[in-house]
C-alpha positions as CSV (number, residue, x, y, z in Angstrom):
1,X,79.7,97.4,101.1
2,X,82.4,95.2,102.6
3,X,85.9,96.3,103.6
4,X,87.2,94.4,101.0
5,X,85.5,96.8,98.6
6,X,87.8,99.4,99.0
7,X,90.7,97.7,97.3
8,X,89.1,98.0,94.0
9,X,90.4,100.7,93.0
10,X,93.7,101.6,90.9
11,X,96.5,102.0,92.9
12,X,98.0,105.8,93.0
13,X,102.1,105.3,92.1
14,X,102.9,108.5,95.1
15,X,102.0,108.5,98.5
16,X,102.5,110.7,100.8
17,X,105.8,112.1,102.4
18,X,106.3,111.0,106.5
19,X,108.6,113.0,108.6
20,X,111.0,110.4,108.8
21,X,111.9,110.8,104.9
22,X,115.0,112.8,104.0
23,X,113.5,115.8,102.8
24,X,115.2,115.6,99.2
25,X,112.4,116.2,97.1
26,X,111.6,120.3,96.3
27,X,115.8,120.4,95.3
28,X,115.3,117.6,93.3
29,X,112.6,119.0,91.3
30,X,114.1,122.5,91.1
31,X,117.1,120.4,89.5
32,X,115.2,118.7,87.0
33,X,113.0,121.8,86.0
34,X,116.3,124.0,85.6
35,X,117.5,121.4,83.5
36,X,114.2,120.0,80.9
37,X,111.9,122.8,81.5
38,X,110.9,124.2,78.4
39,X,110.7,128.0,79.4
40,X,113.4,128.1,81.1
41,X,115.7,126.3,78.6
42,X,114.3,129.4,75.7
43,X,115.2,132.2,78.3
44,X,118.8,130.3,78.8
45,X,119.2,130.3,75.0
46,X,118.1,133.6,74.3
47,X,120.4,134.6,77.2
48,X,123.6,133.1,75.3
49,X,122.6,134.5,72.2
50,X,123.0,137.8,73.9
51,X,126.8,136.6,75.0
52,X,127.8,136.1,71.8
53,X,126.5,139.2,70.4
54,X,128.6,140.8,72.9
55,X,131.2,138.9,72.1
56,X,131.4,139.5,68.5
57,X,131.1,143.4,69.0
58,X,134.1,143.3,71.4
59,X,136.3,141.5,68.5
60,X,135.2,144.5,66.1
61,X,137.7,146.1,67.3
62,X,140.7,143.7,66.5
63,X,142.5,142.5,63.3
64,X,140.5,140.3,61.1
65,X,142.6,137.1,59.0
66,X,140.7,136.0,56.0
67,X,142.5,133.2,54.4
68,X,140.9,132.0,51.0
69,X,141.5,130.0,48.0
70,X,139.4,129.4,44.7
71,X,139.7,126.6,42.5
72,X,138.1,126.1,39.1
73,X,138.2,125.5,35.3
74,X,138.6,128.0,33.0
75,X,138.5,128.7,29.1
76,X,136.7,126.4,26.4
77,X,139.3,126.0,23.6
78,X,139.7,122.4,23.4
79,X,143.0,123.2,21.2
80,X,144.2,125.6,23.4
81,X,147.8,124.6,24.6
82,X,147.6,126.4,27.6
83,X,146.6,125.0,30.6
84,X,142.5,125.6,31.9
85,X,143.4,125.3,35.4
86,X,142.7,128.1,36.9
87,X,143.6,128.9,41.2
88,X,143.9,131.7,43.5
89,X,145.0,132.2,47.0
90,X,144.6,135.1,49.3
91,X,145.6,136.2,52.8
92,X,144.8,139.3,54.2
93,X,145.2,141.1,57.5
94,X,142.4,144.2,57.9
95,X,142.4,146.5,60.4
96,X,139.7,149.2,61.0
97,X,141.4,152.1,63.2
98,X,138.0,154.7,62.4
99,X,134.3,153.5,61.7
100,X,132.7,157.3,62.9
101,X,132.4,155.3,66.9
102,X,129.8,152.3,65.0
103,X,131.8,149.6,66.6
104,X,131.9,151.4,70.2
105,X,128.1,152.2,69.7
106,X,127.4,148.5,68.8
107,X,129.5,147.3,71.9
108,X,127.8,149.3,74.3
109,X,124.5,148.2,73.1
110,X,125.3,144.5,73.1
111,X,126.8,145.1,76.6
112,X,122.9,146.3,77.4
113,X,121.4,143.9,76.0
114,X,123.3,141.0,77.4
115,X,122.3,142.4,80.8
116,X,119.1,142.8,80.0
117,X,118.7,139.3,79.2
118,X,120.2,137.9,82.2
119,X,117.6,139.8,84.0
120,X,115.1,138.4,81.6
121,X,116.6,134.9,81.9
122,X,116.2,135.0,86.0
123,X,112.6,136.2,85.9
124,X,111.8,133.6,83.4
125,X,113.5,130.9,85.9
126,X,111.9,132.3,88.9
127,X,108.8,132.0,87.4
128,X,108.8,128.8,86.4
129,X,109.9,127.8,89.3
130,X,107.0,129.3,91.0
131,X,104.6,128.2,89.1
132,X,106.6,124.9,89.7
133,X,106.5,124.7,93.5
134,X,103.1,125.6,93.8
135,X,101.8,123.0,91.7
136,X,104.1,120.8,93.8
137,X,102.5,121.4,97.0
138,X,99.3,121.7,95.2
139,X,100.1,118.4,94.6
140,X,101.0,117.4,98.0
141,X,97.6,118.8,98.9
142,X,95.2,116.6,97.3
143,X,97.8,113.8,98.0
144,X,97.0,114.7,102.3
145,X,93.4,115.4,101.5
146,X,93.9,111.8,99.9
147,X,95.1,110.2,102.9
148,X,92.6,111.8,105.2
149,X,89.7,110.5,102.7
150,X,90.9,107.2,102.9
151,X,91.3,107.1,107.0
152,X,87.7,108.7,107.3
153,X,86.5,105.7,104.8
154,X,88.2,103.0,106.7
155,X,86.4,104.3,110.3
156,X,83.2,104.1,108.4
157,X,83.4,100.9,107.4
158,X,84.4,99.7,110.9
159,X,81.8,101.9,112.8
160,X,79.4,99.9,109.3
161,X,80.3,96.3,111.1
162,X,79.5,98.0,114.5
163,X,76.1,99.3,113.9
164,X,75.5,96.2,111.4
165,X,76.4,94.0,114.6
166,X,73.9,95.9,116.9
167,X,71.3,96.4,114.4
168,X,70.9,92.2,114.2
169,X,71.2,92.5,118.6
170,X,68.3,94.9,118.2
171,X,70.0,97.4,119.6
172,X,70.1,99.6,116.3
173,X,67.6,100.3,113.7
174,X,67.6,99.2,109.9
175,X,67.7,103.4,109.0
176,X,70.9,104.0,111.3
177,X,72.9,101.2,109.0
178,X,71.4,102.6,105.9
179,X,72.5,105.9,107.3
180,X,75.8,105.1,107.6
181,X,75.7,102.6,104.0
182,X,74.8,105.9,102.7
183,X,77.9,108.3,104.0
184,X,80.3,104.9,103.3
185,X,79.4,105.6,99.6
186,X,79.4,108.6,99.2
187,X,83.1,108.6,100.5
188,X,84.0,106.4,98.3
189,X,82.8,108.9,95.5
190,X,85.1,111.3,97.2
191,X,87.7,108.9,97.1
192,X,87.1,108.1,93.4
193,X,87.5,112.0,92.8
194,X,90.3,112.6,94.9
195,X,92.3,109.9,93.0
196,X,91.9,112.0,89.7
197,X,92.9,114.9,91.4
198,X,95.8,113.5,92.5
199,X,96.8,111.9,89.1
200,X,96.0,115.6,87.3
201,X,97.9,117.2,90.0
202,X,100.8,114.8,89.3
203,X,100.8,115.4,85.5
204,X,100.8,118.9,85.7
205,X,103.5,119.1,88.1
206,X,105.7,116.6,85.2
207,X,104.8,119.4,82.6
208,X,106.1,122.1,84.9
209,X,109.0,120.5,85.1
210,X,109.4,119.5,81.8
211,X,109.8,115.2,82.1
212,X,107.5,113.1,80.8
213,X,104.7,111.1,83.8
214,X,106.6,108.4,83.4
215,X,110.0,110.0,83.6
216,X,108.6,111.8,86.9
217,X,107.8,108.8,88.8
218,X,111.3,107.3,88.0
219,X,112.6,110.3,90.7
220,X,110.5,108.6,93.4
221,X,108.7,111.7,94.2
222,X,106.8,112.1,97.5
223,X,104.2,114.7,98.7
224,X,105.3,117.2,101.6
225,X,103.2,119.9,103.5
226,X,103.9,123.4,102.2
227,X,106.3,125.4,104.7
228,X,107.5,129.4,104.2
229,X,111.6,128.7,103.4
230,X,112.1,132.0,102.5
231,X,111.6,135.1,104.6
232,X,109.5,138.0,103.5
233,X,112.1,140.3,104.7
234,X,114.6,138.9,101.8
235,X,111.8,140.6,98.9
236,X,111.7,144.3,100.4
237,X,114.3,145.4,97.4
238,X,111.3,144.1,94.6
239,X,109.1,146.9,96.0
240,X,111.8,149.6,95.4
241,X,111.0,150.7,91.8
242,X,115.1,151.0,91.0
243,X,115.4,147.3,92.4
244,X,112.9,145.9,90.5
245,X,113.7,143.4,87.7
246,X,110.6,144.5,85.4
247,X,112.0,148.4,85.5
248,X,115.1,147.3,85.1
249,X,114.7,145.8,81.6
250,X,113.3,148.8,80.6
251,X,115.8,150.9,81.6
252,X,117.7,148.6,79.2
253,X,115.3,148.4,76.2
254,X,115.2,152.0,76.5
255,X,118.9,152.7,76.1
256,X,119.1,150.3,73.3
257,X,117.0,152.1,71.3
258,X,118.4,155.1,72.2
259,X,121.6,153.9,70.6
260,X,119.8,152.2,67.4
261,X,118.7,156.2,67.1
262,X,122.5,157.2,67.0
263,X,123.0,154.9,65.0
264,X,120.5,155.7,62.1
265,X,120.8,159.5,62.9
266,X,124.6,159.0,61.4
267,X,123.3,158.2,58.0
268,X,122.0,162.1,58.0
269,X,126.2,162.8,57.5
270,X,128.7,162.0,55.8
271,X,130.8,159.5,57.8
272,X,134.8,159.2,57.3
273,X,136.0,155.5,57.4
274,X,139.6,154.3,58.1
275,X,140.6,150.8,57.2
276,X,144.2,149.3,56.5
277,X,145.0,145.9,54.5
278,X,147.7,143.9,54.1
279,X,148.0,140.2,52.8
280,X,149.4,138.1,49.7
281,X,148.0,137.2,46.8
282,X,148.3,134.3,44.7
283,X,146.3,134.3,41.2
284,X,147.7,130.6,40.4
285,X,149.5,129.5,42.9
286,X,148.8,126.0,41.8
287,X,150.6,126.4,38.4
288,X,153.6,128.9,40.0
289,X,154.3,125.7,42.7
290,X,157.7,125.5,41.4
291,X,158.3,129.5,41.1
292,X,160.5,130.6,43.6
293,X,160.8,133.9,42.6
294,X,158.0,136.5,42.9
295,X,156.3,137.5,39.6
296,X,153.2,139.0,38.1
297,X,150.6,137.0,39.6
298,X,152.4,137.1,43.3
């Protein structure tokens, strides 16, 4: 085959990163897969849930306003002369100064929780990540492996016109270019191959970080050769069993459900409740507009 042969093929839309490039792209990606990946958008949700839940339990323990009003038709006399309009209004203040420690109970186990899903949330992330930069340089990978493929191809073809030049001279035999026609394409092959591995590579990377192929490209994203950025010293804590993030959200789940146990066990006994309201009430303020003093339905 000629050298002209080896532009046949479909061009790749990545090439590889040179050491003159700003080195831009790992960030990048860990910005975009924070943002649209999947997994970690759940564990970021699931995470807030947990923040309002504390939140709510905290306000358990102030006064509630409830402001309501009903509307409607009443009575089906037709010669009835009074009016079927029928209204109400209501405005109350409650205050619960004694629920048998429920509220506190509930607030301690929402306070758990929510740290238990922030752990939960950061292993999630890290994960992802991970799995995230490793299919990034896996990527890189076949994209180098690429390159060198292609170099080895392009000194076969010229060593091809070499040997085909001295095999007409006599110098060479007709099995040392058919030797060499052989390796040329069986290259190629390898080329062809490397090419999908590249593009799979490149797709899974776009589902790791959650973006579409297409969306992917847009970020002009280049290939770089894997390099330790984080030292080994930095992850001693993970092997202390007190430090680690797994143990952790046990410890959590276990305390939780030693306070859902309280709270079922005070069902056993009788529990003594202290609540306070206070409001106004209106059973037709709409008729009683022009009422200024208060009467029965004030």
């Amino acid at each position: 085959r000629g050298e002209d042969d080896s532009d046949s093929r479909q061009p790749v839309m990545v090439k590889p990163k040179h050491d003159s490039i700003v080195e831009r792209t790992l960030p990048r990606l860990i910005e975009l897969a924070e943002e649209h990946s999947p997994n970690i958008q759940k564990a970021k949700g699931t995470f807030t849930i947990a923040s309002l839940e504390y939140q709510n339990s905290r306000k358990a323990w102030l006064p509630s306003l409830d402001f309501q009003t009903v509307h409607g038709l009443e009575g089906t006399d037709p010669n009835s002369r009074t009016t079927p309009w029928a209204s109400g209004l209501d405005l109350v203040l409650s205050e619960s100064f004694y629920d048998n420690g429920a509220s506190l109970t509930q607030s301690e186990k929402a306070k758990h929780k929510l740290e238990r899903s922030k752990i939960e949330f950061e292993i999630a992330r890290d994960a992802q990540l991970r799995d995230m930069v490793n299919a990034y340089y896996d990527w890189s990978a076949s994209l180098q492996q690429r390159e060198i493929l292609e170099n080895k191809r392009d000194l076969l073809h010229r060593q091809h016109g070499v040997l085909e030049s001295q095999y007409k001279q006599g110098m060479k035999t007709k099995r040392d270019v058919l030797r060499i026609d052989t390796e040329i394409r069986r290259l190629e092959l390898a080329v062809i191959d490397s090419d999908n591995e590249v593009s799979l590579g490149f797709q899974k990377l776009a589902s790791m970080v959650g973006l579409s192929r297409e969306d992917l490209e847009k970020e002009g994203i280049e290939g770089e050769i894997a390099k330790p950025y984080i030292k080994a010293e930095e992850h001693n804590d993970e092997l202390n069993a007190q430090n680690n993030r797994q143990a952790k959200v046990f410890q959590f789940k276990e305390k939780e459900a030693s306070l859902d146990t309280q709270l079922v066990r005070r069902d056993y006994w009788p529990q003594l409740l202290l609540t306070g309201d206070v409001g106004y009430h209106n059973s037709d303020y709409l008729a009683n507009s022009a009422v200024t003093a208060w009467d029965t339905n004030h």
